[in-house]
CHARMM internal coordinates of N, CA and C (Angstrom, degrees):
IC EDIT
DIST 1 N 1 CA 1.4374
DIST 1 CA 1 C 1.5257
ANGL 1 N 1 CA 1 C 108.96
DIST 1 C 2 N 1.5507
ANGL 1 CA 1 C 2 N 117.21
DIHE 1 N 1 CA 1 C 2 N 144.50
DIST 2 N 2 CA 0.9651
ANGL 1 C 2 N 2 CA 103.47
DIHE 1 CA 1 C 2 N 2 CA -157.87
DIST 2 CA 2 C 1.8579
ANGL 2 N 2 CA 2 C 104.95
DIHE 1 C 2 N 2 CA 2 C -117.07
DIST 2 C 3 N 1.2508
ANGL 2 CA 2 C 3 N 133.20
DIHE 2 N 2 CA 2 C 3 N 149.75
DIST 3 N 3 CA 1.4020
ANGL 2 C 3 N 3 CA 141.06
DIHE 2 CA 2 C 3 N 3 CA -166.00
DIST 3 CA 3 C 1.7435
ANGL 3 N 3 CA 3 C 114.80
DIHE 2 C 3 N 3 CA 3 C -24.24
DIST 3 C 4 N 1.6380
ANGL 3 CA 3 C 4 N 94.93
DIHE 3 N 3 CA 3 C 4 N -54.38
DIST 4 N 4 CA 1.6442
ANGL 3 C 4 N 4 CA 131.12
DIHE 3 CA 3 C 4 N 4 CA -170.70
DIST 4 CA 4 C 1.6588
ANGL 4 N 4 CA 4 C 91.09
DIHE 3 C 4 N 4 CA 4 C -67.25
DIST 4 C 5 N 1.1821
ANGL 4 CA 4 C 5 N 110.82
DIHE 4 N 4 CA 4 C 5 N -36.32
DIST 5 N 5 CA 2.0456
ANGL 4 C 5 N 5 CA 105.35
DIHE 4 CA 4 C 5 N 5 CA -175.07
DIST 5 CA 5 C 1.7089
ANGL 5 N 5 CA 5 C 86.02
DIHE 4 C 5 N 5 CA 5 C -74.28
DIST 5 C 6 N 1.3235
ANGL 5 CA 5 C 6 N 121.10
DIHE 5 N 5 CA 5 C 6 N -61.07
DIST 6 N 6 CA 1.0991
ANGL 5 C 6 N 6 CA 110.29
DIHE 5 CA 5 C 6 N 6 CA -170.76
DIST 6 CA 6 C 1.3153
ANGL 6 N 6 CA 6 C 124.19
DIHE 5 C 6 N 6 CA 6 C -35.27
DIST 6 C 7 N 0.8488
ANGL 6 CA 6 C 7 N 136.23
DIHE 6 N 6 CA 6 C 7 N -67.73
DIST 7 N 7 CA 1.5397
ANGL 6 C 7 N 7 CA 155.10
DIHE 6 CA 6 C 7 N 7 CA -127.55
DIST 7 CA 7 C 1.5178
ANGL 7 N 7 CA 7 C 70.10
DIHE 6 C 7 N 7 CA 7 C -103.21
DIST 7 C 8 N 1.4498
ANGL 7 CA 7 C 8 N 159.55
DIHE 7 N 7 CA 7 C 8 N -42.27
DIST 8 N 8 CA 1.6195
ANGL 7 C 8 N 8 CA 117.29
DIHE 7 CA 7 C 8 N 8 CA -174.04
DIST 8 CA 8 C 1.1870
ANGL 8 N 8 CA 8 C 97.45
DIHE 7 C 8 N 8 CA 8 C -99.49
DIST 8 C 9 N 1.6181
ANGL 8 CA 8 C 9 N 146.12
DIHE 8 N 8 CA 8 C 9 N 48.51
DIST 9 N 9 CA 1.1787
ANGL 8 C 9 N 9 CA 121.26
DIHE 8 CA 8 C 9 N 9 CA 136.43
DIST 9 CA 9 C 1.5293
ANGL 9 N 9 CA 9 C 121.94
DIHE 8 C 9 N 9 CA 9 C -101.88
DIST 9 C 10 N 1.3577
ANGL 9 CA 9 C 10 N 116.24
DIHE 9 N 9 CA 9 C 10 N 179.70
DIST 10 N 10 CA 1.8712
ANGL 9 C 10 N 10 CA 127.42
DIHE 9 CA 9 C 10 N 10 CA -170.39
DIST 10 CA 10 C 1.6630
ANGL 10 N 10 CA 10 C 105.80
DIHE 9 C 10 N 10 CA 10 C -63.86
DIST 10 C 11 N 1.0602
ANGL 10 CA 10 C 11 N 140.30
DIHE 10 N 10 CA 10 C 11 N 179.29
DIST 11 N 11 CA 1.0382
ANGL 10 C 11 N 11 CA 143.99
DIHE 10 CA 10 C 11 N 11 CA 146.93
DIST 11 CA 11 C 1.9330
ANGL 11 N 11 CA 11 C 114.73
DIHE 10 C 11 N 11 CA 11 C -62.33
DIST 11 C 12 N 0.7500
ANGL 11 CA 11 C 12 N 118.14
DIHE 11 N 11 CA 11 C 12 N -26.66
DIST 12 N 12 CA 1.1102
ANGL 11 C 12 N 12 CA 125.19
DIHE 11 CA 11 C 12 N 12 CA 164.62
DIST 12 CA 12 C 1.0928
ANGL 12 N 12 CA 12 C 132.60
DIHE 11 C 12 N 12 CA 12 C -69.74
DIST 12 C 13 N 1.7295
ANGL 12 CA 12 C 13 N 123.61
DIHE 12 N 12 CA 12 C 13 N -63.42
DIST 13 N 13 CA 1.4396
ANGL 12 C 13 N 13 CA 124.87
DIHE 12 CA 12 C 13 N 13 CA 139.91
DIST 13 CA 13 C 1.1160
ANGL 13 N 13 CA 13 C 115.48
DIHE 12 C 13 N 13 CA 13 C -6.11
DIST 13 C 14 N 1.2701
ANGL 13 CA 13 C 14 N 125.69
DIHE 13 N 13 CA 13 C 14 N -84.50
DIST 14 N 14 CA 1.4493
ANGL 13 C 14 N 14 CA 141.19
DIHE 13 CA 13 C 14 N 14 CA -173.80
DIST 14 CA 14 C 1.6710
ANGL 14 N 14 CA 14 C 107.39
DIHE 13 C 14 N 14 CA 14 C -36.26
DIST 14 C 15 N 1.7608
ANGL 14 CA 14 C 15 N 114.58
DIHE 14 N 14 CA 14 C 15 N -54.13
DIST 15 N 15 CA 1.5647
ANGL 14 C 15 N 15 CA 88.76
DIHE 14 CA 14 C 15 N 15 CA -157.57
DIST 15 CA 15 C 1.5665
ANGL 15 N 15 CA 15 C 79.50
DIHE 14 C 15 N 15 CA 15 C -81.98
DIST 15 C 16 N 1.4091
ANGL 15 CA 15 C 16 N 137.65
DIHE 15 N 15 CA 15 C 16 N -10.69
DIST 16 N 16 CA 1.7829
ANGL 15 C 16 N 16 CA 109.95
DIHE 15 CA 15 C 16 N 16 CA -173.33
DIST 16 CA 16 C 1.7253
ANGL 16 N 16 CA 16 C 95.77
DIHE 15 C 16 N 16 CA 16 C -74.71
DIST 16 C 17 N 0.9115
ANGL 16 CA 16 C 17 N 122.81
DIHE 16 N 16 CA 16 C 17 N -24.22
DIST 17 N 17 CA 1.5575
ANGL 16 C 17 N 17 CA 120.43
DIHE 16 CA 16 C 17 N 17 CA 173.73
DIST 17 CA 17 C 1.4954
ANGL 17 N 17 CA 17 C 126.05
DIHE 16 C 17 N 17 CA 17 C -62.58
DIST 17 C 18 N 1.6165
ANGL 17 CA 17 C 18 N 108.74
DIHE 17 N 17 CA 17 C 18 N -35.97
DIST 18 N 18 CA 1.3658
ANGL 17 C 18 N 18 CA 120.47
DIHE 17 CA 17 C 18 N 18 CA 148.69
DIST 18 CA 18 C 1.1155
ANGL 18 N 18 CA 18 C 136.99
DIHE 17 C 18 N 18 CA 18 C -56.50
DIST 18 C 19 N 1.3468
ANGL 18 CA 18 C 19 N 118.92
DIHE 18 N 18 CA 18 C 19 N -52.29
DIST 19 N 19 CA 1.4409
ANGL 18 C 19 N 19 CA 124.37
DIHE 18 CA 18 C 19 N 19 CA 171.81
DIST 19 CA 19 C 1.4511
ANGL 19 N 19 CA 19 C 107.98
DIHE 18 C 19 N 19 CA 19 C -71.85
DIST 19 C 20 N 1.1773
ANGL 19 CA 19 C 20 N 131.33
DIHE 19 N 19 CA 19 C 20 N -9.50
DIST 20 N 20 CA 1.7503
ANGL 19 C 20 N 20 CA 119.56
DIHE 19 CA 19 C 20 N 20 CA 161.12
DIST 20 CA 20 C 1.2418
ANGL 20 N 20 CA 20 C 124.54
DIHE 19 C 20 N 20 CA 20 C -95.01
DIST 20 C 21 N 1.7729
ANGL 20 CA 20 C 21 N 113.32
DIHE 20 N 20 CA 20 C 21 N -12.40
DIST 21 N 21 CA 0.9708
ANGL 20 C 21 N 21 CA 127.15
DIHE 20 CA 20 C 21 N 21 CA 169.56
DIST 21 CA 21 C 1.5843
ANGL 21 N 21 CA 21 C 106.31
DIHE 20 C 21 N 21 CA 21 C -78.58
DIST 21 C 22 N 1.1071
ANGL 21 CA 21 C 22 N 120.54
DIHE 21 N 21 CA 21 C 22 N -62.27
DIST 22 N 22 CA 1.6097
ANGL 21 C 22 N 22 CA 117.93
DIHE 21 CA 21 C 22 N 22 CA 179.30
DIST 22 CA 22 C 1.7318
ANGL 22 N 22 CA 22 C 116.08
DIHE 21 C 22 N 22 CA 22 C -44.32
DIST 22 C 23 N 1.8553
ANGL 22 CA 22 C 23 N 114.32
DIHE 22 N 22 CA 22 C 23 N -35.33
DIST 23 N 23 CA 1.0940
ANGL 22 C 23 N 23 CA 100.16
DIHE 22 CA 22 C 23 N 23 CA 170.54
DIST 23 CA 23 C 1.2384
ANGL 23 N 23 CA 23 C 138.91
DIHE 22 C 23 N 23 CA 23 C -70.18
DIST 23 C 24 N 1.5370
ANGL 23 CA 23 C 24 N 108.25
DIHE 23 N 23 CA 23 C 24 N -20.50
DIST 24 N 24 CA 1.7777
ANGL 23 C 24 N 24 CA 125.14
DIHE 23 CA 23 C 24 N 24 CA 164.72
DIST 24 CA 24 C 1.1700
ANGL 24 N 24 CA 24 C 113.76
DIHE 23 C 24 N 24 CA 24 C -71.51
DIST 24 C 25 N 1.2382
ANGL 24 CA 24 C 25 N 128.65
DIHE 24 N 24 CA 24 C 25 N -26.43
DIST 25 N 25 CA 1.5548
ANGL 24 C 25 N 25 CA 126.06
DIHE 24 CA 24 C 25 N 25 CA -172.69
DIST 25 CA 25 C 1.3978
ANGL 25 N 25 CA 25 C 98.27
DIHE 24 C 25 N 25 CA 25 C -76.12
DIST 25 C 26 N 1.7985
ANGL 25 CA 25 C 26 N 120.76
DIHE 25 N 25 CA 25 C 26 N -47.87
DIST 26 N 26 CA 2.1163
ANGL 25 C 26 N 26 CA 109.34
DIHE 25 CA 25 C 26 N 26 CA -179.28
DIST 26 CA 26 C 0.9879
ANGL 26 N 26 CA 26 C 91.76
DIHE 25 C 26 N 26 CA 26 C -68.28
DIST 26 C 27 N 1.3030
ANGL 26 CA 26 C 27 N 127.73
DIHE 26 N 26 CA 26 C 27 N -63.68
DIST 27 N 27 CA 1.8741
ANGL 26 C 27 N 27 CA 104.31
DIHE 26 CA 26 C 27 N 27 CA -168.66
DIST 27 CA 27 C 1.2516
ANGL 27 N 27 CA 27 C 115.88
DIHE 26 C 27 N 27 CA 27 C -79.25
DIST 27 C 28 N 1.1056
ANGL 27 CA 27 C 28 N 147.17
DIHE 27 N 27 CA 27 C 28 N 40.49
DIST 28 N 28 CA 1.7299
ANGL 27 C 28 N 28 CA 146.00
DIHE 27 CA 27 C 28 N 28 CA 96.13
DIST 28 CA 28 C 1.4035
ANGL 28 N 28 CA 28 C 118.90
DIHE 27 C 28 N 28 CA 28 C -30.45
DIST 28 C 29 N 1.8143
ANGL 28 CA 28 C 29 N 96.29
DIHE 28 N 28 CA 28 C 29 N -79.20
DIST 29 N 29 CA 1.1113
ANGL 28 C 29 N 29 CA 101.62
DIHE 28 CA 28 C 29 N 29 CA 177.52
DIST 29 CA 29 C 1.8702
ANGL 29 N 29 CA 29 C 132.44
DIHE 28 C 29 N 29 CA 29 C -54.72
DIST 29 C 30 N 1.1377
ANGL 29 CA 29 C 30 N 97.52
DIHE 29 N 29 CA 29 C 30 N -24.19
DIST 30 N 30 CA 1.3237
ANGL 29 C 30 N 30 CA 99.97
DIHE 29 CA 29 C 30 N 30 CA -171.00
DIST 30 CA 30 C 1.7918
ANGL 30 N 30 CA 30 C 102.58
DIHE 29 C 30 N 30 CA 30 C -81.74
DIST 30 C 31 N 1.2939
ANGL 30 CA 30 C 31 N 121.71
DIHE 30 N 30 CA 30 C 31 N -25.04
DIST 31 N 31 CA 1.5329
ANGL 30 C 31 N 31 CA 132.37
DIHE 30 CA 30 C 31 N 31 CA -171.38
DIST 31 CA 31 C 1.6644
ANGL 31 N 31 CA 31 C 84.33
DIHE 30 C 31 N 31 CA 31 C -80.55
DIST 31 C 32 N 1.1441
ANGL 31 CA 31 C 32 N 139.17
DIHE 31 N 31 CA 31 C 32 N -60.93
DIST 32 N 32 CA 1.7761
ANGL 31 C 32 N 32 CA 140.63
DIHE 31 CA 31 C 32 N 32 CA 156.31
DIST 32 CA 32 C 1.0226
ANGL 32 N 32 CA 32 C 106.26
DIHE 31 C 32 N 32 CA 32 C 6.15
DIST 32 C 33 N 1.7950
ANGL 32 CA 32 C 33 N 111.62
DIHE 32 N 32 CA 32 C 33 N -83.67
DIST 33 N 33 CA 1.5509
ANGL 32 C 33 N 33 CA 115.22
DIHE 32 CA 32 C 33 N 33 CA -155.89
DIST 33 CA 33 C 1.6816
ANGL 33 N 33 CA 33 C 100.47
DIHE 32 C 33 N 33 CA 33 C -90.93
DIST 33 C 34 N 1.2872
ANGL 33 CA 33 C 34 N 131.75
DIHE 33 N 33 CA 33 C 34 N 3.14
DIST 34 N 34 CA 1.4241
ANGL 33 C 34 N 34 CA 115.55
DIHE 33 CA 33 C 34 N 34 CA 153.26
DIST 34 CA 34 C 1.7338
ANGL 34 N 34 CA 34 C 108.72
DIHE 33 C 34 N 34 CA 34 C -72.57
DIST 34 C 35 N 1.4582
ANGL 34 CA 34 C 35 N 117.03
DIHE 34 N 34 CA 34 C 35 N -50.99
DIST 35 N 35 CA 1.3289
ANGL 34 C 35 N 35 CA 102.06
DIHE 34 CA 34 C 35 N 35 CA -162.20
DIST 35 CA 35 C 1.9052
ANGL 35 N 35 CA 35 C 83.77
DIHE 34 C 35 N 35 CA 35 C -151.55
DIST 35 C 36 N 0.8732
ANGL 35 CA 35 C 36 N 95.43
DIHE 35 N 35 CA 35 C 36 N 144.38
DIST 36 N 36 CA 1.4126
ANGL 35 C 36 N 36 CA 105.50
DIHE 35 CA 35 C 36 N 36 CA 178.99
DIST 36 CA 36 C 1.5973
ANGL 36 N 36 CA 36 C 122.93
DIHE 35 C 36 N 36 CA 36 C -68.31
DIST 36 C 37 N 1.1133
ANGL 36 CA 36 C 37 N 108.97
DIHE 36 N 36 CA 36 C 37 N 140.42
DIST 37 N 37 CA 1.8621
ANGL 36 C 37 N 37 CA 116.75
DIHE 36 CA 36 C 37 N 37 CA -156.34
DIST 37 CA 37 C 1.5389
ANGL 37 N 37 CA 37 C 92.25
DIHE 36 C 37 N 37 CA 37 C -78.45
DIST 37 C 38 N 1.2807
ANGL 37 CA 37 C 38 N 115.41
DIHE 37 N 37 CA 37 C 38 N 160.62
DIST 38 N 38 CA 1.5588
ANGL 37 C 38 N 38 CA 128.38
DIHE 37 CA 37 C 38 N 38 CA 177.63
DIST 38 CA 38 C 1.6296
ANGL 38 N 38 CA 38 C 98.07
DIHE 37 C 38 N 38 CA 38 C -68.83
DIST 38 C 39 N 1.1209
ANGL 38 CA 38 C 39 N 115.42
DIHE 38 N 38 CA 38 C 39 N -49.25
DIST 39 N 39 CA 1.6840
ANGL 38 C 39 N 39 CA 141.36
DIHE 38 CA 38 C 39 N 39 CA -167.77
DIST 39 CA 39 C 1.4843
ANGL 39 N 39 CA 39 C 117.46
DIHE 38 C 39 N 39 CA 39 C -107.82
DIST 39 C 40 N 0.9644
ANGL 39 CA 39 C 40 N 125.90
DIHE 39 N 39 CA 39 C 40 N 42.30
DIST 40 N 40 CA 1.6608
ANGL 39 C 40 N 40 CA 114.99
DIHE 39 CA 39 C 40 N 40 CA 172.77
DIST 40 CA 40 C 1.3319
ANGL 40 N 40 CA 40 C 120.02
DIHE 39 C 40 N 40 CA 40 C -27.46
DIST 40 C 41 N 1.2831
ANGL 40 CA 40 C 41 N 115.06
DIHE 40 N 40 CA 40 C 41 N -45.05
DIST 41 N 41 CA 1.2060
ANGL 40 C 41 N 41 CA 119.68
DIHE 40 CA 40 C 41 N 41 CA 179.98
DIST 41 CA 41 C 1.7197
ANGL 41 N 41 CA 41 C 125.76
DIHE 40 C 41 N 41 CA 41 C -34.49
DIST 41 C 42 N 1.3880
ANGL 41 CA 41 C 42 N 113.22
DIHE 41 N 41 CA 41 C 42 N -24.63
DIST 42 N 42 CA 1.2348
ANGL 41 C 42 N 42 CA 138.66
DIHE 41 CA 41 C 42 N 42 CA 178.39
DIST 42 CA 42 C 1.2756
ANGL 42 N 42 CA 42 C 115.25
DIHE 41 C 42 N 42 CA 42 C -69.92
DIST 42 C 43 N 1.4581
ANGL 42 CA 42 C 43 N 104.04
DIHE 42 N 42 CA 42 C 43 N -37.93
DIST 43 N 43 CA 1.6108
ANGL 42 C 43 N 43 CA 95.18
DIHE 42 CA 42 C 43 N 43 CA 168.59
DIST 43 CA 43 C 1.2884
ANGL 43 N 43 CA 43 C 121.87
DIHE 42 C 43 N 43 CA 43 C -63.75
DIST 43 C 44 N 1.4983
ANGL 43 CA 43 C 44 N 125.08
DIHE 43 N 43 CA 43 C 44 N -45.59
DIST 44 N 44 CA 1.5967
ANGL 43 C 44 N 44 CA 147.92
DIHE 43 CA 43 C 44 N 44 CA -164.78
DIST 44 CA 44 C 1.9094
ANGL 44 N 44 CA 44 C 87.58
DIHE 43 C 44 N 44 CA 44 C -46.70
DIST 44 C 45 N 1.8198
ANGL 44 CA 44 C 45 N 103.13
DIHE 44 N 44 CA 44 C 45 N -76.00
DIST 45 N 45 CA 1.3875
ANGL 44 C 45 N 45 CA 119.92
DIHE 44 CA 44 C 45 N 45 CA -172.79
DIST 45 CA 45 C 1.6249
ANGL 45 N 45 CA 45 C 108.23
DIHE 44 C 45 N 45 CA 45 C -52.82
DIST 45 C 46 N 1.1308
ANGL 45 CA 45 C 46 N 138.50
DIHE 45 N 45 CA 45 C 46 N -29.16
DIST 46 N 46 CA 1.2732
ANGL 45 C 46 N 46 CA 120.74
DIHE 45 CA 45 C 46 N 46 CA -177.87
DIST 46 CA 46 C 1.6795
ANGL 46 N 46 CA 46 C 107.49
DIHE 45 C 46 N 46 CA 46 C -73.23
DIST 46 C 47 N 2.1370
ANGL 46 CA 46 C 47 N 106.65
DIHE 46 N 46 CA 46 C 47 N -43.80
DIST 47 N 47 CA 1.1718
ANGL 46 C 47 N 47 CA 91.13
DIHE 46 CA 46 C 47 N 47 CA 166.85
DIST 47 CA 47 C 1.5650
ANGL 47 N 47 CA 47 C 148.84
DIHE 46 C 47 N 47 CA 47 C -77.37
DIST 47 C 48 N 1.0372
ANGL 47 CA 47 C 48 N 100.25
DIHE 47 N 47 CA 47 C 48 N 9.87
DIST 48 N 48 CA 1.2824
ANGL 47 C 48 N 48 CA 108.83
DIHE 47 CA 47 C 48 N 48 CA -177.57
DIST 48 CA 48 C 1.7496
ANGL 48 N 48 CA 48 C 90.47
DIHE 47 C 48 N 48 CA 48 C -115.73
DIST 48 C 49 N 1.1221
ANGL 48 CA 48 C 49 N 157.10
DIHE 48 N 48 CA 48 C 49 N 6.36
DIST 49 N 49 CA 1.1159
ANGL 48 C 49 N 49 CA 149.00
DIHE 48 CA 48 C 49 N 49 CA 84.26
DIST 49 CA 49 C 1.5661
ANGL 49 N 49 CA 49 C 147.02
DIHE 48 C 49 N 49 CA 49 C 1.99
DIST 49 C 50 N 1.3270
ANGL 49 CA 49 C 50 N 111.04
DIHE 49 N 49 CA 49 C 50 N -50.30
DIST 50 N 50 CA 1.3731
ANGL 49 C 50 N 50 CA 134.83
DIHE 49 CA 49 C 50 N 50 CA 131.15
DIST 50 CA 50 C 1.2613
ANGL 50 N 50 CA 50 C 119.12
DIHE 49 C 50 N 50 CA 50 C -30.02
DIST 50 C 51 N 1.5108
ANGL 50 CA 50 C 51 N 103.47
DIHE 50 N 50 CA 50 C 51 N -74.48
DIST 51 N 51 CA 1.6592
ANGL 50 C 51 N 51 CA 114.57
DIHE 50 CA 50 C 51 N 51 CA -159.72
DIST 51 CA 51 C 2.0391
ANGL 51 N 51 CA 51 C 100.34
DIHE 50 C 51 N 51 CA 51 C -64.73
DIST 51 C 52 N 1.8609
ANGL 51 CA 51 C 52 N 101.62
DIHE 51 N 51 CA 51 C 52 N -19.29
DIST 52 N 52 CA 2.2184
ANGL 51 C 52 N 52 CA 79.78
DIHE 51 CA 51 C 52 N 52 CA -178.64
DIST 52 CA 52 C 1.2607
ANGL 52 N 52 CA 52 C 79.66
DIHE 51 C 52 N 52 CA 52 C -81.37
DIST 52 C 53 N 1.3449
ANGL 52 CA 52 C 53 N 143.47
DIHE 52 N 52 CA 52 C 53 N -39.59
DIST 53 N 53 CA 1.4643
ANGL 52 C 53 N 53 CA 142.70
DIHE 52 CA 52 C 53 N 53 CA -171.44
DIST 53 CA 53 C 2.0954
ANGL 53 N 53 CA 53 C 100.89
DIHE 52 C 53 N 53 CA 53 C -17.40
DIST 53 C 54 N 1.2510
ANGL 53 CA 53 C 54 N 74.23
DIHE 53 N 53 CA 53 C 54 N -88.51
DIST 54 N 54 CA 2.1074
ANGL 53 C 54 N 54 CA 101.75
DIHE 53 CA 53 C 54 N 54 CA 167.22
DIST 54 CA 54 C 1.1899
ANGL 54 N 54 CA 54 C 107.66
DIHE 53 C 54 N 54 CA 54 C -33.77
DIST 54 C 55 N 1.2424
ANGL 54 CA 54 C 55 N 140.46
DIHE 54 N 54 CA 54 C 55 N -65.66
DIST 55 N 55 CA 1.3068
ANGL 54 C 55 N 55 CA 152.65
DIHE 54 CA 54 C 55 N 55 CA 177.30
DIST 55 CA 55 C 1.2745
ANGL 55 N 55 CA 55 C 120.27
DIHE 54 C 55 N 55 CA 55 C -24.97
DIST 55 C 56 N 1.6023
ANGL 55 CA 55 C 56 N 101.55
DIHE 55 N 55 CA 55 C 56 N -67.96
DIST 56 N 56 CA 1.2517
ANGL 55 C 56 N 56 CA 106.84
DIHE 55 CA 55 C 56 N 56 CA -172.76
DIST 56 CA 56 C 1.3120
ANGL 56 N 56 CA 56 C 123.81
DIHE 55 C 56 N 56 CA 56 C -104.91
DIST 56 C 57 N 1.9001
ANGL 56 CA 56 C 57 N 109.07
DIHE 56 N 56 CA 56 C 57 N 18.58
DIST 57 N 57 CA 1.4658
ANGL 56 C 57 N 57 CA 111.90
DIHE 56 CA 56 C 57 N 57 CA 163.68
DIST 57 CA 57 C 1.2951
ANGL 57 N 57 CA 57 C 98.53
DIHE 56 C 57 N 57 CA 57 C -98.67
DIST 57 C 58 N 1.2491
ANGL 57 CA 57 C 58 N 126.08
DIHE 57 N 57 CA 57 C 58 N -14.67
DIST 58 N 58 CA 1.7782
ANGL 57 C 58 N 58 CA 112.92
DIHE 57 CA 57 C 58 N 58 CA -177.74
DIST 58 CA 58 C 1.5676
ANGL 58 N 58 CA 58 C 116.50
DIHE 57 C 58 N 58 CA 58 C -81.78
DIST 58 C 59 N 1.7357
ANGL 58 CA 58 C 59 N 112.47
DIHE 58 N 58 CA 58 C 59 N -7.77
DIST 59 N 59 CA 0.9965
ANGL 58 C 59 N 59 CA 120.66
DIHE 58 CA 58 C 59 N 59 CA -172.67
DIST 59 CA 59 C 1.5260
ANGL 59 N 59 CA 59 C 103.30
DIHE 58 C 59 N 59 CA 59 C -116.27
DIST 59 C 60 N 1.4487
ANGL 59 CA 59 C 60 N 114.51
DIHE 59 N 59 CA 59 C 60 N 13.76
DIST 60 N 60 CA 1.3746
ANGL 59 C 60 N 60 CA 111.09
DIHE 59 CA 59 C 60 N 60 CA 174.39
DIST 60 CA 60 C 1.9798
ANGL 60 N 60 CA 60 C 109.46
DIHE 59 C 60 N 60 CA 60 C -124.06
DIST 60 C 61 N 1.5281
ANGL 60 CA 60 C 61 N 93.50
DIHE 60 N 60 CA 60 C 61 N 7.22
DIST 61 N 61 CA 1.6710
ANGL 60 C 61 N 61 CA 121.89
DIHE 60 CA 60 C 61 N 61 CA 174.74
DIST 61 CA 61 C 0.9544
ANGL 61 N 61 CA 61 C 95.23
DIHE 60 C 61 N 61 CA 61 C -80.46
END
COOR INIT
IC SEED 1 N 1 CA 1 C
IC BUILD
């Protein structure tokens, strides 16, 4: 997701976007350390995904 999506959704949006985002990121990770992902890379981008997640609800607090 990209900054510009961010910044036009509600404060609300955002944390339901977080909390579905945080649930894909453990079960990423957790599908990881059973067997290794085709794409790791997916983990990196979801978390740092997260973090504009955070970003731009603390700046819309």
């Amino acid at each position: 997701m990209k900054q510009a999506e961010i910044r036009n959704l509600s404060a609300e949006d955002i944390q339901a976007k977080l909390t579905e985002a945080r649930a894909e990121f453990s079960k990423m990770k957790m599908a990881h350390k059973i067997s290794p992902l085709e794409n790791p890379i997916q983990i990196r981008d979801l978390r740092k995904t997260i973090a504009r997640l955070n970003t731009e609800l603390t700046n819309k607090q």
